[in-house]
Structure formats: C-alpha cells, structure tokens
C-alpha positions in Angstrom: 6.4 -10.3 -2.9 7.2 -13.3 -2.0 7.4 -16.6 -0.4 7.3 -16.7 4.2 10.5 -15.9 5.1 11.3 -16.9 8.4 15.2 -16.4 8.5 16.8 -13.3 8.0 20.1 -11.1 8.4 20.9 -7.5 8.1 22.7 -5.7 5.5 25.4 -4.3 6.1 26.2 -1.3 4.3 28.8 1.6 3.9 28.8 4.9 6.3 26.9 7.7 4.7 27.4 11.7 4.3 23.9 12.1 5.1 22.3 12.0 8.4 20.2 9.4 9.1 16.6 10.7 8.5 13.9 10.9 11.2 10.8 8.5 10.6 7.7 7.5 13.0 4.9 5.0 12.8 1.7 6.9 12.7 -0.9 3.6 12.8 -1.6 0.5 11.4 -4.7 -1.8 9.8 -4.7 -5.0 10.7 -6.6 -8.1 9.4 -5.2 -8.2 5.8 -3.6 -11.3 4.2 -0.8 -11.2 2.9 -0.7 -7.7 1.9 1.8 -7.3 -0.6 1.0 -3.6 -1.9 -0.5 -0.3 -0.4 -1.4 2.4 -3.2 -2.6 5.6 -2.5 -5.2 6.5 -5.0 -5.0 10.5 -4.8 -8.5 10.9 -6.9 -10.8 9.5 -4.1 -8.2 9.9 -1.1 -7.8 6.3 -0.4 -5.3 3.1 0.1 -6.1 0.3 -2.3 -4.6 -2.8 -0.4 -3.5 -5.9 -2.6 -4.0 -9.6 -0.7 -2.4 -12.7 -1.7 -3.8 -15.3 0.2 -1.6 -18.2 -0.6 0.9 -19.2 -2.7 2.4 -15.7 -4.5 2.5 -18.0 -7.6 -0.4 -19.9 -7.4 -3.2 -19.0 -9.9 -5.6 -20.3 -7.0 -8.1 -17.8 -7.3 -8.0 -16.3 -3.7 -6.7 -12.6 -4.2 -8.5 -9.8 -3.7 -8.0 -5.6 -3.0 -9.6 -3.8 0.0 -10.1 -0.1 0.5 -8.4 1.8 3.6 -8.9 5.6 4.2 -6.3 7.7 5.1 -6.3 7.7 8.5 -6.5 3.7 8.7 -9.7 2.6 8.6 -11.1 -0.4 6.5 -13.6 0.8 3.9 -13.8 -2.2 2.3 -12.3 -5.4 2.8 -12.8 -7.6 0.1 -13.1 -4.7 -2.7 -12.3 -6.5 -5.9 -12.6 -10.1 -5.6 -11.6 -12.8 -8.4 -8.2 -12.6 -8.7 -5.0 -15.2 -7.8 -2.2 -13.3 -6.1 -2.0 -10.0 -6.8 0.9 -7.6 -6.2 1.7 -4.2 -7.1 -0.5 -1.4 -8.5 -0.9 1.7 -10.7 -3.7 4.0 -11.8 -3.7 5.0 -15.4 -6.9 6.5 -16.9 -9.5 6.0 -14.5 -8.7 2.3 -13.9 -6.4 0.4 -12.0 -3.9 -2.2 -13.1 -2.6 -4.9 -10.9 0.3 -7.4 -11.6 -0.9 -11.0 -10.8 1.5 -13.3 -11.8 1.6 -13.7 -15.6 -0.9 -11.1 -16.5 -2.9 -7.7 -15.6 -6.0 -7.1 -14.1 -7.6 -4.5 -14.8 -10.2 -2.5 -12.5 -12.8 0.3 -12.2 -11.6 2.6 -9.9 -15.2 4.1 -9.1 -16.8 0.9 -8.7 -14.1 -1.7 -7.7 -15.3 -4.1 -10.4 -12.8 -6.0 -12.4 -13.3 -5.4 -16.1 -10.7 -7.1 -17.8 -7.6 -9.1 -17.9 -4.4 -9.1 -19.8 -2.5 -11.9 -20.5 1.3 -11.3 -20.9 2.7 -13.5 -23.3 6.0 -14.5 -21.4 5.7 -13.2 -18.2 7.1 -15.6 -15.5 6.5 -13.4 -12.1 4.9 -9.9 -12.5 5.2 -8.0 -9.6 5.1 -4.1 -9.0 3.4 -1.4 -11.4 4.2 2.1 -12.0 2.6 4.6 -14.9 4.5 7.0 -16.0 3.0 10.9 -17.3 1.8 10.1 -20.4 0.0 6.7 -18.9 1.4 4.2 -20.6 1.8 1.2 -17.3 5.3 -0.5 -16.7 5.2 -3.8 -14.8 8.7 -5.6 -13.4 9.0 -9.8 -13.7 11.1 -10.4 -11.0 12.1 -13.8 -12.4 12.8 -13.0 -15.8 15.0 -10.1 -15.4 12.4 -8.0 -17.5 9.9 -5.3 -17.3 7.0 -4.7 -19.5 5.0 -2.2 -20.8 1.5 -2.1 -21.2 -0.3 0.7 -23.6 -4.0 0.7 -22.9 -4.4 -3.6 -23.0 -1.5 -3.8 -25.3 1.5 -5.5 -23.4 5.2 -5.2 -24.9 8.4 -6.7 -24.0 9.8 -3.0 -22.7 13.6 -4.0 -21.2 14.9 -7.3 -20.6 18.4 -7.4 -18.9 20.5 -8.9 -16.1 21.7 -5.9 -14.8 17.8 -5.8 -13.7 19.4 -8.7 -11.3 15.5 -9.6 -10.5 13.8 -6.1 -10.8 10.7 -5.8 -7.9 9.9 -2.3 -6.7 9.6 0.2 -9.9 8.3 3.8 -9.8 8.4 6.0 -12.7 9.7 9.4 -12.2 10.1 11.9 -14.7 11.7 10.4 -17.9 13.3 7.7 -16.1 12.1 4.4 -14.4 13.1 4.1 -10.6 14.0 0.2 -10.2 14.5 -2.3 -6.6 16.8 -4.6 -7.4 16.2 -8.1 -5.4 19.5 -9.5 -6.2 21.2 -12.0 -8.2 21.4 -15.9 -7.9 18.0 -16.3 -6.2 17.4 -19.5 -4.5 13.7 -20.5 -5.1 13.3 -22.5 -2.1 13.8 -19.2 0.5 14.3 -16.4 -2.3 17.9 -15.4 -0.3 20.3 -14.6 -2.9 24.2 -15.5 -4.0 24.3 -11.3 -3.9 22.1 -8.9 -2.9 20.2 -6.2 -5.2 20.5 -2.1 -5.1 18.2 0.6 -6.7 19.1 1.1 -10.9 17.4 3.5 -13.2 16.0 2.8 -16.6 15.7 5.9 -19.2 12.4 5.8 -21.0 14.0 7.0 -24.2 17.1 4.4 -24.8 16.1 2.0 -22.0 19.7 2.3 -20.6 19.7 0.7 -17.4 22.3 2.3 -14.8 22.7 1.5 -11.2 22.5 4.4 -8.8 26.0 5.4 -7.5 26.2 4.0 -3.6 23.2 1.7 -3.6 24.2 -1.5 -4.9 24.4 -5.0 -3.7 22.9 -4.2 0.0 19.7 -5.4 0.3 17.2 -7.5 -0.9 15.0 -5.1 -2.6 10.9 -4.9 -2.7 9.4 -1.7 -3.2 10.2 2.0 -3.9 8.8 5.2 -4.3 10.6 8.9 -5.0 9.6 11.9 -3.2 11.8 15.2 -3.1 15.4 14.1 -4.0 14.5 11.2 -1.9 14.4 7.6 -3.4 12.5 4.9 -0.6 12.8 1.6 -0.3 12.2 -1.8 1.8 13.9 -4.7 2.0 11.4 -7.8 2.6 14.3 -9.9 3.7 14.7 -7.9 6.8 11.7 -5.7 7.3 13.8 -2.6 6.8 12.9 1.1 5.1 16.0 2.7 3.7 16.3 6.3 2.0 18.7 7.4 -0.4 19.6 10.8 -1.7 21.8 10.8 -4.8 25.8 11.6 -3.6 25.1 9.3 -0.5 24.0 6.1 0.7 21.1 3.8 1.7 20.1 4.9 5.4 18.0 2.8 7.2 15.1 5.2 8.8 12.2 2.3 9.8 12.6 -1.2 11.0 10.0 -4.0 10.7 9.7 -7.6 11.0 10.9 -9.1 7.9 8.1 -9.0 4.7 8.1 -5.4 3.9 6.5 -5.1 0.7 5.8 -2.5 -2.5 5.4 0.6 -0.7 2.4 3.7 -1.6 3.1 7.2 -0.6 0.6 10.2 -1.0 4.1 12.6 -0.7 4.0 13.2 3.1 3.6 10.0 4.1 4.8 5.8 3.4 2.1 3.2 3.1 4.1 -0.3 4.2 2.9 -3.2 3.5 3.4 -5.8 6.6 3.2 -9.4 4.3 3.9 -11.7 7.5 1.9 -9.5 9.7 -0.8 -9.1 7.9 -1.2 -5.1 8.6 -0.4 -2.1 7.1 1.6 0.7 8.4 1.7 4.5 7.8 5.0 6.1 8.3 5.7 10.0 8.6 9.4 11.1 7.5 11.9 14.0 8.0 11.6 15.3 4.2 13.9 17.9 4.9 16.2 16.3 7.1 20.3 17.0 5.6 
C-alpha cells in the first residue's frame, strides 16, 4: 500500500542455510489501477483484485474490486464499485471484508454488491485483512502501530504495539497471527524508513508479539501469506518476493519493479499485486525445494 515510489535500494541481508527456492512467472493481467491486493476466493475459484485509483488515503470515492479467473482473465473489471482506496482482503462468512482506510467494507461475495460499512473508531491507515478459523477478521493500521479485530460488524482495538514497527501484510495461521513489518521511523513524504521492518508473530491467546528469528530489519514489508513451513512475503520498496523457513533466512525467489503489494495464494501458486504497473502476476514456486 502505499504512496508511488520511484527510488529504491535493495536489502541487504545475511547468507542463508537454505537454498534459494525456485520461482517462475506463469502470466499476468494488465489494465488494473493501482492494484494493491490479489485474493483468491477458493469458493468460486477466482481472484478478487483491490484498485486504489488515487491517493491510498484519500477518501475520494474512486476504489473499486474486479474479478480475475484463475488462469488470468478479467471477469469483471469494475466488480464492486463505491469505495475510496481499498487495500487488503478476507472472506469470513460468505462476505468479504476490505480495509479502506479508516473503516471496512463489507461485500456479497455471490453478487459483488457492497452491503455495509464499518467505521473503526481510531483507525489511522487500515491496510491488509486476514480471518482466522473461527471467522472473526483481523485488519493491520500501518500508521498506528495497531491491529484490529472485527467480530461480525463489531470492531475492537485487538493489539496495539511498537514492536508492530508499522504492521502491513497479516495472515492468520493456526493460533497465531503472521505479521510484515514495514519498518520504523517512516518518513511520510516517500514512506522510506530510519530501519527497515521483518516478519513478527502475534499469539491469538495472549497477543504476545515476537519477531521471527532471522527476519528482522531487512525489508520494507507489504504482504505475506504461509504455505507449508513456508512464510512469503514482498517488499514494495523494491519489488522483491522473499521466502522464509523458520531456522533460516529471508531468500529472495522473485524480483519485480518496485510496488509489490499484499499478496493471495490458492496454496500452489502467489497472486502479486504490481501497484506501479498496474498488472497482476501469478507466480509458481519450488514448495519442496531444501
């Protein structure tokens, strides 16, 4: 999520035990704006697409979802209309709930139409979305340190901490939250930071939230999904896909243009979304690779 970044550098980051894993663009839709999150919706076999258009914090009324299939192909361009600058996604009982800057929107999965919105008292920047097993929807602010929790249209202050160090990509996994650090000291002009972010976990139960051994402080992070023993992630600052396996470190496996965004995967395969390009990319991996 973010603002057009037109500088970048490249992390650099310690030598890992495990081999660098074997990735491969398979295609890529074009045609979006500003495309900040690709969510495979496993109940009808599709890729909901979220479009900024604009200003990521500008409640200017331009956003909107589009419909890929799985092999690439626009369904539906402008899906759900009516929205500002929506980000990150998850499904939670039959409907879909989309971060879009201070509050939720919520959407009919079978027919695409928005049918409510939730105001989150507080929010400064909401960003990605996850649901966790029992459905209850979890929603990072990357400016506030913070990430809620939404039960049915009930939001909640869930965890608020600077160890979060501006929490963007979350994916629940089990009975722990998955978290993409952006970084500390974030300059708002460029959204570059004084030090990078790294990939934490939050415990459902206690909230404790613990950084990941080895992957801290070397990229600014976006999104992030689990698969396997495998934790995924971009970096929007430099375009780059990294993979980390616990007992290792971040790998880079896919390199973009800069304005990777909050990754989808339906378990075989990584949905990237392109923000500065405008396209999304699918992206096979090495799952077993050692």
């Amino acid at each position: 999520m973010k603002i057009l970044i037109t500088s970048a550098f490249l992390a650099v980051i310690g030598s890992s035990s495990v081999s660098v894993a074997q990735a491969g663009e398979l295609w890529r839709a074009t045609g979006f704006q500003q495309p900040e999150s690709a969510l495979f919706d496993a109940a009808h076999n599709r890729i909901i697409v979220s479009n900024i258009v604009g200003n990521p914090g500008e409640a200017d009324g331009n956003g909107y979802l589009s419909v890929l299939s799985q092999d690439g192909k626009v369904i539906t361009r402008h899906w759900t209309d009516g929205m500002d600058a929506p980000k990150g996604s998850a499904v939670s009982g039959g409907k879909l709930y989309v971060a879009d800057i201070t509050r939720m929107r919520v959407v009919d999965l079978a027919s695409g139409k928005l049918v409510s919105t939730i105001d989150v008292p507080g929010a400064v920047f909401l960003n990605d979305v996850t649901a966790d097993a029992s459905g209850k929807v979890y929603v990072t602010d990357m400016l506030a340190d913070a990430i809620y929790r939404i039960d049915g249209d009930k939001p909640e202050l869930f965890v608020k901490d600077a160890k979060l160090a501006a929490p963007n990509g979350i994916f629940a996994e089990g009975d722990r939250l998955i978290v993409a650090s952006w970084g500390k000291g974030i300059d708002k002009a460029d959204f570059s930071t004084a030090e990078p972010g790294g990939l934490l976990s939050v415990d459902l139960a206690s909230k404790a939230v613990t950084p990941l051994p080895g992957a801290q402080n070397f990229a600014d992070l976006d999104g992030v999904v689990a698969i396997g023993d495998s934790i995924y992630a971009t970096a929007y600052m430099t375009g780059t896909l990294y993979r980390y396996k616990l007992g290792g470190a971040p790998e880079a496996i896919e390199q973009f243009k800069p304005g990777s965004a909050d990754i989808g995967t339906d378990g075989k395969r990584l949905f990237v979304p392109l923000m500065n390009e405008g396209e999304i990319a699918a992206v096979s991996f090495d799952a077993t690779s050692q």
